[in-house]
C-alpha positions as a Markdown table, in Angstrom:
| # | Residue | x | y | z |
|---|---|---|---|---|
| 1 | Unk | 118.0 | 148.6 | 81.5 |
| 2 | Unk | 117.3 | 152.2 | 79.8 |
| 3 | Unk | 114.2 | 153.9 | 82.2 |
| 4 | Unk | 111.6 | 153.8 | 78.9 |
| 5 | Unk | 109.7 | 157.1 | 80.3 |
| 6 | Unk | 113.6 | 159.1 | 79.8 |
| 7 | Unk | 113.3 | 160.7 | 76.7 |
| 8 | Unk | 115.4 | 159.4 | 74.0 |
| 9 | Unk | 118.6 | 161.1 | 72.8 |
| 10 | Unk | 117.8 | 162.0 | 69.1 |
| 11 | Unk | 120.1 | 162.7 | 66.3 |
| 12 | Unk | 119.4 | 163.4 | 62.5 |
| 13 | Unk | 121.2 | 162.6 | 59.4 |
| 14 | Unk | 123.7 | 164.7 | 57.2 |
| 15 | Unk | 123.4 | 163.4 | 53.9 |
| 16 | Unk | 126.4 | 164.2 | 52.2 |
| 17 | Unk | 126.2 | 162.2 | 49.4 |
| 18 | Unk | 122.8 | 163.8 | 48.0 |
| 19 | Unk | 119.5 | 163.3 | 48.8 |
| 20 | Unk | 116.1 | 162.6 | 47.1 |
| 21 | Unk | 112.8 | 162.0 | 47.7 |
| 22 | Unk | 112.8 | 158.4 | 46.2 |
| 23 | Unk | 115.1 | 155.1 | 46.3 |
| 24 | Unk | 117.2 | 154.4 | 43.3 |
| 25 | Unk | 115.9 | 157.1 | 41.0 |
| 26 | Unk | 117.0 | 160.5 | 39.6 |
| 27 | Unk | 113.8 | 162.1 | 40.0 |
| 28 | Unk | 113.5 | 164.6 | 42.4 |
| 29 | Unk | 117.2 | 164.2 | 42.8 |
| 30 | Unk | 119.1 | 166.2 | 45.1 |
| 31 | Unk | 123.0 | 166.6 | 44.9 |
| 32 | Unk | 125.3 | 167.6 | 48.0 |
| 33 | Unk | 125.3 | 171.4 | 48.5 |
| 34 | Unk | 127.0 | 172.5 | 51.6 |
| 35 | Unk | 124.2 | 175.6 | 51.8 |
| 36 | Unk | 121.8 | 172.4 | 51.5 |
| 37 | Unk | 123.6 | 171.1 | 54.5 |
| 38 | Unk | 123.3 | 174.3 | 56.3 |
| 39 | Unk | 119.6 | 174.1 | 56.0 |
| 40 | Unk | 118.9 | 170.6 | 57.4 |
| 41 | Unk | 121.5 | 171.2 | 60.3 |
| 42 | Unk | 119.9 | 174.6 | 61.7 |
| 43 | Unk | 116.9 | 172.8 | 61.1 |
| 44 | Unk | 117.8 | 170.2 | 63.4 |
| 45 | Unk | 119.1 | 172.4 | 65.9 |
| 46 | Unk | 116.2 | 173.9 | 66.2 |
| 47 | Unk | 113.9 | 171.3 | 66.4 |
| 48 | Unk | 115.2 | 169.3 | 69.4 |
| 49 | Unk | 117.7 | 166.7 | 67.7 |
| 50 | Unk | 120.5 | 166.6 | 69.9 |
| 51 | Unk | 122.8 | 166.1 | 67.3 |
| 52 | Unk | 124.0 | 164.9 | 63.3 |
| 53 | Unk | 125.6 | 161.9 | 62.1 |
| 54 | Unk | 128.2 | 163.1 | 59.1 |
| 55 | Unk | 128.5 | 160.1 | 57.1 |
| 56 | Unk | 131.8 | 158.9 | 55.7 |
| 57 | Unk | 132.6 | 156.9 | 52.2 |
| 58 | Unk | 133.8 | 157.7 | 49.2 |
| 59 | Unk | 131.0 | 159.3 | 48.3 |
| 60 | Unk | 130.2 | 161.6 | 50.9 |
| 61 | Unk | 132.1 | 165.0 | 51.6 |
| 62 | Unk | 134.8 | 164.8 | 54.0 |
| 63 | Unk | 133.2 | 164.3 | 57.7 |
| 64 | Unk | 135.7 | 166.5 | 60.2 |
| 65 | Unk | 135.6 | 169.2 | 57.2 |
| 66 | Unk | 131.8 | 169.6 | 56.8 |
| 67 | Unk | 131.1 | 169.5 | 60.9 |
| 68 | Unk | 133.4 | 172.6 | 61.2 |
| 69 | Unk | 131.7 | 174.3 | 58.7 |
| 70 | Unk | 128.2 | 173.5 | 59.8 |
| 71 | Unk | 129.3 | 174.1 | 63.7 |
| 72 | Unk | 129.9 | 177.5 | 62.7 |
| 73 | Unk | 126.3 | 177.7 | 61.3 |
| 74 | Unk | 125.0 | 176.0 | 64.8 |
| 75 | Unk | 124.5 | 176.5 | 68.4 |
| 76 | Unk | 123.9 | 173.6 | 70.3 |
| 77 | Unk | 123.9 | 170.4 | 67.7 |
| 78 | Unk | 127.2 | 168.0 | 68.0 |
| 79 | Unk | 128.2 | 166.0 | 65.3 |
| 80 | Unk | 129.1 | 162.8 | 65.1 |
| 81 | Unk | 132.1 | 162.5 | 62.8 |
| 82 | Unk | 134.2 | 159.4 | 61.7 |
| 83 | Unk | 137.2 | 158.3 | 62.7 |
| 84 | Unk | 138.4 | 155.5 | 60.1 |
| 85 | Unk | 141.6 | 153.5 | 61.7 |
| 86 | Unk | 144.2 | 153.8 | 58.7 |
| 87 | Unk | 143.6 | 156.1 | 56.7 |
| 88 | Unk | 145.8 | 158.8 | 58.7 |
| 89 | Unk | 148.2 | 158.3 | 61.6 |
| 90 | Unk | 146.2 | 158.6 | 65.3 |
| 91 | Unk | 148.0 | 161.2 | 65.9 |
| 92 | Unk | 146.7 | 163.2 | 63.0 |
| 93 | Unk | 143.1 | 162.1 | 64.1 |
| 94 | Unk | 144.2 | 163.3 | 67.2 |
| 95 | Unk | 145.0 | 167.1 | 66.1 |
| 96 | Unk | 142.1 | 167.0 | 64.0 |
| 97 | Unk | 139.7 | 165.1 | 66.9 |
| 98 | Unk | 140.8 | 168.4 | 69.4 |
| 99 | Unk | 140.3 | 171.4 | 66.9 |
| 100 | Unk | 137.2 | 170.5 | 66.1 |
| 101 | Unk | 136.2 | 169.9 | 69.5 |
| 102 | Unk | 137.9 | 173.2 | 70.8 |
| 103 | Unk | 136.6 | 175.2 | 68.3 |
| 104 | Unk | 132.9 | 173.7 | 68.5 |
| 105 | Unk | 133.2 | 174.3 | 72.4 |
| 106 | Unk | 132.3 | 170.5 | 73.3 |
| 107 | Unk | 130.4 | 168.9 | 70.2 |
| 108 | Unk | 131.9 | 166.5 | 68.9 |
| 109 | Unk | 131.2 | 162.7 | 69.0 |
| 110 | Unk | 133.6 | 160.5 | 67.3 |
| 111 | Unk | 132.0 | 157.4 | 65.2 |
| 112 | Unk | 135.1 | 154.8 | 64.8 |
| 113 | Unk | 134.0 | 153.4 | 61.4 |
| 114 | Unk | 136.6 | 150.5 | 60.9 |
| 115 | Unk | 134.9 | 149.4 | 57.5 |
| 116 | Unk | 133.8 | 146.6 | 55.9 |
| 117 | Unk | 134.1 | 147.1 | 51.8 |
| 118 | Unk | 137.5 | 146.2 | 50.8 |
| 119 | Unk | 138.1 | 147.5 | 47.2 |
| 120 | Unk | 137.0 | 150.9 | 49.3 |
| 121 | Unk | 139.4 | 150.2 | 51.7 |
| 122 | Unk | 142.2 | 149.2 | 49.6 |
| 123 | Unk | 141.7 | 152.4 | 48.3 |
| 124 | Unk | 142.6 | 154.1 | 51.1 |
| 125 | Unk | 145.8 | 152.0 | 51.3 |
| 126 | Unk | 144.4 | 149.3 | 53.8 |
| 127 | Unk | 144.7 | 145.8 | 53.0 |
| 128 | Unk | 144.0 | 143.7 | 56.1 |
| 129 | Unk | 141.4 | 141.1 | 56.4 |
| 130 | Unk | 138.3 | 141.3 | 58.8 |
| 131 | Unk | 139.5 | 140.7 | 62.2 |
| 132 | Unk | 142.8 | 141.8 | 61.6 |
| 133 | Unk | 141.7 | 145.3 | 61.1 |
| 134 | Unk | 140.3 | 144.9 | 64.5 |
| 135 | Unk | 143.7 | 144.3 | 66.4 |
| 136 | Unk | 144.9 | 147.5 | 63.8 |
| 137 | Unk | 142.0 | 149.1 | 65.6 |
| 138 | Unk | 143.3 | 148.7 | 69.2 |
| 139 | Unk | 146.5 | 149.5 | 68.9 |
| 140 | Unk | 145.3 | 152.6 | 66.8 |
| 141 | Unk | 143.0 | 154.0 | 69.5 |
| 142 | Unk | 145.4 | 153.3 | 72.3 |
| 143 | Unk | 147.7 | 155.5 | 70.6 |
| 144 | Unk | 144.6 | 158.1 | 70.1 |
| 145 | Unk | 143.0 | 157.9 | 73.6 |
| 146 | Unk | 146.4 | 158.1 | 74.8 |
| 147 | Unk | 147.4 | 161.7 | 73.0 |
| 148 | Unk | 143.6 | 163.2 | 73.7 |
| 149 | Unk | 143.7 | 162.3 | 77.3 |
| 150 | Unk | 146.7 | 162.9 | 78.7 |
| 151 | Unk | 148.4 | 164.8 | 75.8 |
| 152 | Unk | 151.6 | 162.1 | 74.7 |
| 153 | Unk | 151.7 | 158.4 | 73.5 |
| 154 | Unk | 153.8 | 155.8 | 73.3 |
| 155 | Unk | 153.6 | 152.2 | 70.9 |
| 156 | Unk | 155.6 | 149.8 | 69.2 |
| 157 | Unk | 152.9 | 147.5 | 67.8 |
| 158 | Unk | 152.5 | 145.2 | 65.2 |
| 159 | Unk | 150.5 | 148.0 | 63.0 |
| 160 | Unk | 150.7 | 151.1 | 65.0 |
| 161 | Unk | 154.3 | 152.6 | 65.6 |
| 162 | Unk | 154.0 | 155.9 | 67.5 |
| 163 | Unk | 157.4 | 157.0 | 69.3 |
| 164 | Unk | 156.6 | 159.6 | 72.0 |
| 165 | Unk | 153.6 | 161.4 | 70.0 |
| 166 | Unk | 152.6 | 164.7 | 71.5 |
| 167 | Unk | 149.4 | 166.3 | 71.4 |
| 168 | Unk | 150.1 | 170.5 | 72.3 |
| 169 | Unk | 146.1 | 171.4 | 72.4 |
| 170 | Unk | 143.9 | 169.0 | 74.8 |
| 171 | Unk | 140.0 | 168.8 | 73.5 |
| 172 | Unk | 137.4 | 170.9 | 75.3 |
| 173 | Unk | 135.8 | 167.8 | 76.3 |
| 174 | Unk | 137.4 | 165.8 | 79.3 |
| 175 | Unk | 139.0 | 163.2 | 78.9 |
| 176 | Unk | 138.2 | 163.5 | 75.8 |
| 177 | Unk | 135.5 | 163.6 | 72.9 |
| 178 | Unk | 133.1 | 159.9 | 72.9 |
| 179 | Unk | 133.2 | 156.9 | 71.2 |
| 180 | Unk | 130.6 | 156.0 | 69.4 |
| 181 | Unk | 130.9 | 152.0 | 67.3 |
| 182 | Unk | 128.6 | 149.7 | 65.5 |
| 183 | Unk | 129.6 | 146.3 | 64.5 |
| 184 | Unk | 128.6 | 142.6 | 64.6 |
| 185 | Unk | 131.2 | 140.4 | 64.3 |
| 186 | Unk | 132.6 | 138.9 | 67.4 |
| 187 | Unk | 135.6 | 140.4 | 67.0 |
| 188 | Unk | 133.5 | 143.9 | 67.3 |
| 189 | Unk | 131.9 | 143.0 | 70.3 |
| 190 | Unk | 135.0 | 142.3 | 72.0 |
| 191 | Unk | 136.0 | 145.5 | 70.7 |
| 192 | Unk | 133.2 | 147.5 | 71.9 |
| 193 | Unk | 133.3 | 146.2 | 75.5 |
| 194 | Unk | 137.4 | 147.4 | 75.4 |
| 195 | Unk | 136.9 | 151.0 | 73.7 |
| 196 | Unk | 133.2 | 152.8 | 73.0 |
| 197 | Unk | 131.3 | 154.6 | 75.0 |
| 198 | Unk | 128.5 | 153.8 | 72.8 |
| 199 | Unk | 127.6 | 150.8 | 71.1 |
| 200 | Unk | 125.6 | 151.3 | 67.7 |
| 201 | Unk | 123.1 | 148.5 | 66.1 |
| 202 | Unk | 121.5 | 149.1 | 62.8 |
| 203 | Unk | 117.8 | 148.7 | 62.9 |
| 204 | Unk | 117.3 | 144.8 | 63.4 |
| 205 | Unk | 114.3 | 143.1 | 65.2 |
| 206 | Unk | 114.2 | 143.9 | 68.8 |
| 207 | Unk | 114.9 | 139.9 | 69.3 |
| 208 | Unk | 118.2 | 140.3 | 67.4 |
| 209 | Unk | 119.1 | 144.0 | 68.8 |
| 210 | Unk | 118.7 | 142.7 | 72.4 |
| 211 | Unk | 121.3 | 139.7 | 71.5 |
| 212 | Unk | 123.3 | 142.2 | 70.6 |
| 213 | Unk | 123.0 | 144.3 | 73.1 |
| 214 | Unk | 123.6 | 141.3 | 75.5 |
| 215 | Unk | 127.0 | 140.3 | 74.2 |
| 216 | Unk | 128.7 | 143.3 | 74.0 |
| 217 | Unk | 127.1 | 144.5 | 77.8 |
| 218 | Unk | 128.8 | 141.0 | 79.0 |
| 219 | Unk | 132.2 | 141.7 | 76.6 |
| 220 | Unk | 132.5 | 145.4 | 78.2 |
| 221 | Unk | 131.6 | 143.9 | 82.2 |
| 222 | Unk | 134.5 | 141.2 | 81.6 |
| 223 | Unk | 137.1 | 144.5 | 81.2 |
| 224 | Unk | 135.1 | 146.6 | 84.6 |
| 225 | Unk | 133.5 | 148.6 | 82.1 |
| 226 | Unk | 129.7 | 149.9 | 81.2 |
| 227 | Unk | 128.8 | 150.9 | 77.9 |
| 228 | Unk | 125.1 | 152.6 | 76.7 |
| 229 | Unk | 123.9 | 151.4 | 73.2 |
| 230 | Unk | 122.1 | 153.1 | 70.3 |
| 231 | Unk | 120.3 | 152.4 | 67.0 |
| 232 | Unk | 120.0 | 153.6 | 63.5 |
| 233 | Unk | 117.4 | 154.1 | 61.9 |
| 234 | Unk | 115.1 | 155.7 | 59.1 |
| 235 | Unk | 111.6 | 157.1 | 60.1 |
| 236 | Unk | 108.6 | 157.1 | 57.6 |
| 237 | Unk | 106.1 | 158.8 | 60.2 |
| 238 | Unk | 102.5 | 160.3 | 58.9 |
| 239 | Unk | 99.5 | 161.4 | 60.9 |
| 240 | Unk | 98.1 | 157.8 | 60.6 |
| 241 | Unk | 99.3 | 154.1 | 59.7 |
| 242 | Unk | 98.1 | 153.7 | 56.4 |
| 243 | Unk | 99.4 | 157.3 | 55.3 |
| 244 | Unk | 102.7 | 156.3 | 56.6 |
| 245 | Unk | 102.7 | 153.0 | 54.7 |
| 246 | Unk | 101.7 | 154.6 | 51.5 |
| 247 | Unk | 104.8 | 157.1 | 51.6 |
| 248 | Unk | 106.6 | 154.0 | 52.3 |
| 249 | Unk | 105.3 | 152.2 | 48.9 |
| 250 | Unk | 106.3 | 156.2 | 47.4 |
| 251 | Unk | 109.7 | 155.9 | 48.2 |
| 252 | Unk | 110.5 | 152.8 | 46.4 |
| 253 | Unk | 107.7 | 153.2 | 43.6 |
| 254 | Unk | 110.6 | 154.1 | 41.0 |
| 255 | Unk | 112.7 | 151.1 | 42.1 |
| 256 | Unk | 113.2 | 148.2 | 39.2 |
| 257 | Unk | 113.7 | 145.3 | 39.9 |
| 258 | Unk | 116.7 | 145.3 | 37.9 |
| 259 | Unk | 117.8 | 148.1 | 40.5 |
| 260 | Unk | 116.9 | 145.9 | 43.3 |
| 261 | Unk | 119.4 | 143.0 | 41.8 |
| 262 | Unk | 122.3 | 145.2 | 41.1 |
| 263 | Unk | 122.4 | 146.5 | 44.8 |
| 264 | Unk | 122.1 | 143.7 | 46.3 |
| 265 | Unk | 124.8 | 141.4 | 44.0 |
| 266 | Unk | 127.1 | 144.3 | 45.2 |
| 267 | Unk | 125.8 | 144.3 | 49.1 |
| 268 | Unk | 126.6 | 140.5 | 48.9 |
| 269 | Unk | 129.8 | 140.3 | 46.9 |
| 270 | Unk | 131.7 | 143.6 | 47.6 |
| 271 | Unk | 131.5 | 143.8 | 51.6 |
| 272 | Unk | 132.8 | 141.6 | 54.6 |
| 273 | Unk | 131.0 | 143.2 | 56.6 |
| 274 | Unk | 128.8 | 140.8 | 59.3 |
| 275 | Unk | 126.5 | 144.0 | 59.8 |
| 276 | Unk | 125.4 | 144.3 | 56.3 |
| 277 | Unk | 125.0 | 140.6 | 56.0 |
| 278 | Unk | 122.6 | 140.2 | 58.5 |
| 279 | Unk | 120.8 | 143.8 | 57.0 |
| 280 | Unk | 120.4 | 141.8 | 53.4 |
| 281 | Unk | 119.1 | 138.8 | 54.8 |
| 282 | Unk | 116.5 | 140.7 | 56.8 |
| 283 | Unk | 114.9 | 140.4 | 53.1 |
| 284 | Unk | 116.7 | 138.6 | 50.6 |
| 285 | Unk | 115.8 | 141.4 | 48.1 |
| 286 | Unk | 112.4 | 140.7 | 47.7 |
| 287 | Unk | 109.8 | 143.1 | 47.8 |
| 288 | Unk | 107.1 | 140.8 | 49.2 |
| 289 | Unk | 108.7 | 140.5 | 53.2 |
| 290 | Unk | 109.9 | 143.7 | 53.8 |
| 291 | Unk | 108.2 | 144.2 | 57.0 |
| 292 | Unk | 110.6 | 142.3 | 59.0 |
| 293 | Unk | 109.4 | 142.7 | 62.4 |
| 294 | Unk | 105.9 | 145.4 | 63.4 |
| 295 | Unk | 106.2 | 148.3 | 61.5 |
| 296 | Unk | 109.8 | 147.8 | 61.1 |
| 297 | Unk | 110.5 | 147.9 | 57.1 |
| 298 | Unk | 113.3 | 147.3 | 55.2 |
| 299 | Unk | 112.8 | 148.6 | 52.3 |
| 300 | Unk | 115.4 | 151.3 | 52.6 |
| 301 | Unk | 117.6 | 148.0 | 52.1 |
| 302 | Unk | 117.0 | 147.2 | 49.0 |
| 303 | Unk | 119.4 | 149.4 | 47.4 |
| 304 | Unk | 120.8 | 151.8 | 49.9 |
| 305 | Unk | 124.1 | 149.9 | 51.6 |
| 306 | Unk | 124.2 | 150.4 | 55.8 |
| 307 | Unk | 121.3 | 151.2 | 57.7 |
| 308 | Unk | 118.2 | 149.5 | 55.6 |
| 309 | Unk | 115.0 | 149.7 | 57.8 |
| 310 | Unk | 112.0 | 152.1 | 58.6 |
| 311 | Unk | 110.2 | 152.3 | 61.6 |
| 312 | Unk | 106.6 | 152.7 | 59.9 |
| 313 | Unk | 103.6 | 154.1 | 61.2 |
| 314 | Unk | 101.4 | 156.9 | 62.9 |
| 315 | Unk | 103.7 | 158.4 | 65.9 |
| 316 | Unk | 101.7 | 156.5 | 68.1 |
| 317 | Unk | 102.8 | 153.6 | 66.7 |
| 318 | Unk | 106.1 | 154.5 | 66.1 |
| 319 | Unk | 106.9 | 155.9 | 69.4 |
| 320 | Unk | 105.5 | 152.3 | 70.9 |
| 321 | Unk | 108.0 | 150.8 | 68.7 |
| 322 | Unk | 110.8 | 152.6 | 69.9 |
| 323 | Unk | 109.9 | 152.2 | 73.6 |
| 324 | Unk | 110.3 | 148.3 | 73.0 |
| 325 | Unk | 113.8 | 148.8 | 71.9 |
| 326 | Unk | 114.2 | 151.2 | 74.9 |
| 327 | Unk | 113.3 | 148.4 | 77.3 |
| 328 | Unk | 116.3 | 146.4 | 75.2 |
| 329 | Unk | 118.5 | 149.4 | 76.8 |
| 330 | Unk | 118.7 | 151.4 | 73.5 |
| 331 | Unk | 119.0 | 155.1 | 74.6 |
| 332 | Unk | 119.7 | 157.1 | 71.6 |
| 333 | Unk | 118.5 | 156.9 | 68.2 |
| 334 | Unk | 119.9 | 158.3 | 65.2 |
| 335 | Unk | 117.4 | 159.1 | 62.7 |
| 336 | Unk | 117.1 | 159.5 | 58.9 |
| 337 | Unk | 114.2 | 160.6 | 56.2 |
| 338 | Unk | 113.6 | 161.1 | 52.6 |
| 339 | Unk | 114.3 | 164.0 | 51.6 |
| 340 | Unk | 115.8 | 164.7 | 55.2 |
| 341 | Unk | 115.2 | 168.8 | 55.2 |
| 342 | Unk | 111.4 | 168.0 | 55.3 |
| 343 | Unk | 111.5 | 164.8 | 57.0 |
| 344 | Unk | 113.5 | 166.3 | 60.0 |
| 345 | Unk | 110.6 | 168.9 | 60.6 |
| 346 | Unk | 107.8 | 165.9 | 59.9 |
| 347 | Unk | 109.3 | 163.1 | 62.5 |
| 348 | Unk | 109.9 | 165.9 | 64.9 |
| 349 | Unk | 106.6 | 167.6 | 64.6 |
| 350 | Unk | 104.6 | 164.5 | 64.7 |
| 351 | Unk | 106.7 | 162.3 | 66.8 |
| 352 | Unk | 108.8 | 164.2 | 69.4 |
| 353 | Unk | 105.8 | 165.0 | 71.3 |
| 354 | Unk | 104.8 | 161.3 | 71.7 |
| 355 | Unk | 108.3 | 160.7 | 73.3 |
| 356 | Unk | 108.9 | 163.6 | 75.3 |
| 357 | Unk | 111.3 | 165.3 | 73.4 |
| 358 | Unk | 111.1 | 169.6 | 73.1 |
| 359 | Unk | 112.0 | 171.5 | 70.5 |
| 360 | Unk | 115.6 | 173.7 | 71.3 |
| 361 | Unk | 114.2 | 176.9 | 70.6 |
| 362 | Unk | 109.9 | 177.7 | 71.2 |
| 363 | Unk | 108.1 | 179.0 | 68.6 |
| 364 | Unk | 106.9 | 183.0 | 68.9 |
| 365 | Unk | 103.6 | 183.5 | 70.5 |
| 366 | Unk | 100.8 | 185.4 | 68.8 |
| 367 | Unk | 100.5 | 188.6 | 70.5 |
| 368 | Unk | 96.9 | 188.0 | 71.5 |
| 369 | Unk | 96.9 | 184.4 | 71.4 |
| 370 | Unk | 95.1 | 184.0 | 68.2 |
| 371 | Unk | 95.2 | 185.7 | 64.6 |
| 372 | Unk | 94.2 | 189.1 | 63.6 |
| 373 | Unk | 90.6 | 189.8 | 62.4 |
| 374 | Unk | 90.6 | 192.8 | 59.5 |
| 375 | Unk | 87.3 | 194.4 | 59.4 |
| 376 | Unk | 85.4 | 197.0 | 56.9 |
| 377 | Unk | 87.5 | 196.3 | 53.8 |
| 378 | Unk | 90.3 | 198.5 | 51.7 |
| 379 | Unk | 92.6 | 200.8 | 53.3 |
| 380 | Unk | 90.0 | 202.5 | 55.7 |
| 381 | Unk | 88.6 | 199.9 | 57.2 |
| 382 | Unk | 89.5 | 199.6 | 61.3 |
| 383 | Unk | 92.0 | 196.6 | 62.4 |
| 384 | Unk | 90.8 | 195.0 | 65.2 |
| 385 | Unk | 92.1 | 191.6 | 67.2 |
| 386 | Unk | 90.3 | 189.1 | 69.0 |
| 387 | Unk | 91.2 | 186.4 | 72.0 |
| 388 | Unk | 90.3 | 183.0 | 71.1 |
């Protein structure tokens, strides 16, 4: 069980596809800009995140790409990047997976992202049913543990054929960068407990998480292995509980309902995925349950696909919340806001001191502890400080 006085591991959001500062509308719109990008990652690094998730989809820029060129704009933030079984040879991800953790000097996290939309997927040349792409999975990432640890692999599988791969450059990291995974299928689980370092849950009810967290703690013990688990979420955290519930009626205040029924047809009819499933029935679409559990909202989920809940509140509140998920054995969080430049700096200035978490870099002091008092007016007048 996670120690719920250790500070959580906190990680922000890259959102790579555009941004905004409401659900399902145009207005206030934000489109991806990599200088936007630069912004809300030196922000993070500076406040005390630990790190970015780089999403991946068709929509989003590509993930390996954009953490090289916002490493080169960092100093300490690591970046969680995906790794999507399929869509290049493991030995490719290999090469890739080592550059970027060489040149980055040790941060990178891998997210293994096997997907679960298959007209997406098809697109990218894979046509394998749910479960199936899990045994694709294994034999992929023997081939790609393989090659990053020890530098050469070796398979004749049923979908992975890799005849004495090499890998010339070994990562900084040793063995090798982590695994990070989130899915909730059986066939995941068993997964999980074989492969990740990290096992990732979307943000259910704590009951739910800690089944979750359960199964894939007994599925990774069965193989002589541990594995540490973390969530995803969105934060909508104000100074007080009812401000933060009114920014979370802003957010969707431009959302039809027509909107709403679009999204979720698609959600429903366009993914396989057991994850987003049990995200869409956490609400059903309507508007009138959408705090699923205390201050745990899923609004988010009414038209955005993935991760669909808020945690909602004052950061009391919130930081309460997140210590009943930390008694579950969550021990990193990965954290999202709308518009997520101004909503790294609010959840971090409101909420990282209720959990214990210090900004990177400290602010400069005043010189005399408090501001300067300008006396006797216009140009002549003498400048003088005072101490508070």
């Amino acid at each position: 069980m996670t120690n719920p006085k250790k500070p959580l591991d906190f990680l922000w959001f890259i959102p790579s596809s555009g941004d905004g500062a409401y659900l399902g509308s145009d207005l206030r719109a934000r489109p991806g800009d990599p200088d936007y990008f630069r912004q809300i990652a030196r922000a993070a690094d500076g406040l005390g995140y630990s790190g970015v998730l780089i999403p991946t989809s068709v929509a989003c820029e590509e993930s390996f790409i954009l953490a090289a060129d916002l490493a080169a704009h960092t100093e300490r933030l690591k970046f969680l990047v995906a790794v999507r079984p399929g869509t290049a040879s493991p030995a490719y991800y290999a090469r890739l997976a080592s550059t970027l953790d060489r040149l980055s000097r040790g941060r990178l996290l891998l997210n293994i992202v096997v997907g679960g939309a298959p007209a997406e997927l098809a697109g990218d040349g894979i046509f394998l049913p749910h479960d199936e792409r899990y045994a694709h999975a294994r034999e992929f990432f023997d081939v790609f543990n393989s090659l990053l640890e020890t530098g050469e692999a070796h398979l004749d599988g049923k979908h992975i054929k890799a005849h004495h791969a090499k890998l010339g450059l070994p990562p900084f990291q040793e063995p090798r960068p982590p695994l990070y995974f989130g899915g909730s299928s059986e066939a995941a689980h068993d997964f999980a407990g074989d492969y990740v370092e990290k096992y990732l849950t979307w943000g259910e009810p704590p009951a739910q998480v800690a089944e979750k967290v359960k199964a894939v703690r007994a599925a990774a013990a069965a193989k002589g292995r541990e594995v540490t688990f973390g969530i995803r979420l969105h934060f909508i955290v104000r100074e007080t509980d009812e401000e933060a519930w009114a920014a979370a009626d802003r957010l969707i205040s431009h959302l039809s309902d027509e909107t709403i029924a679009n999204a979720q047809a698609v959600q429903k009819t366009q993914s396989d995925s057991v994850g987003q499933e049990r995200m869409r029935r956490l609400h059903e679409g309507r508007r009138d349950r959408l705090e699923v559990s205390p201050n745990l909202w899923a609004g988010v989920g009414l038209v955005r696909s993935g991760a669909g809940t808020a945690l909602v509140g004052s950061p009391a509140t919130v930081a309460a919340r997140l210590r009943e998920y930390q008694e579950i054995g969550i021990d990193t969080v990965i954290a999202s806001g709308y518009p997520h430049l101004e909503e790294a700096y609010t959840v971090a200035e409101l909420l990282f001191p209720e959990l214990g978490i210090r900004p990177a870099t400290a602010p400069l002091r005043p010189s005399f502890g408090a501001p300067a008092v300008f006396g006797g007016g216009g140009h002549g007048g003498n400048v003088k400080a005072t101490k508070a």
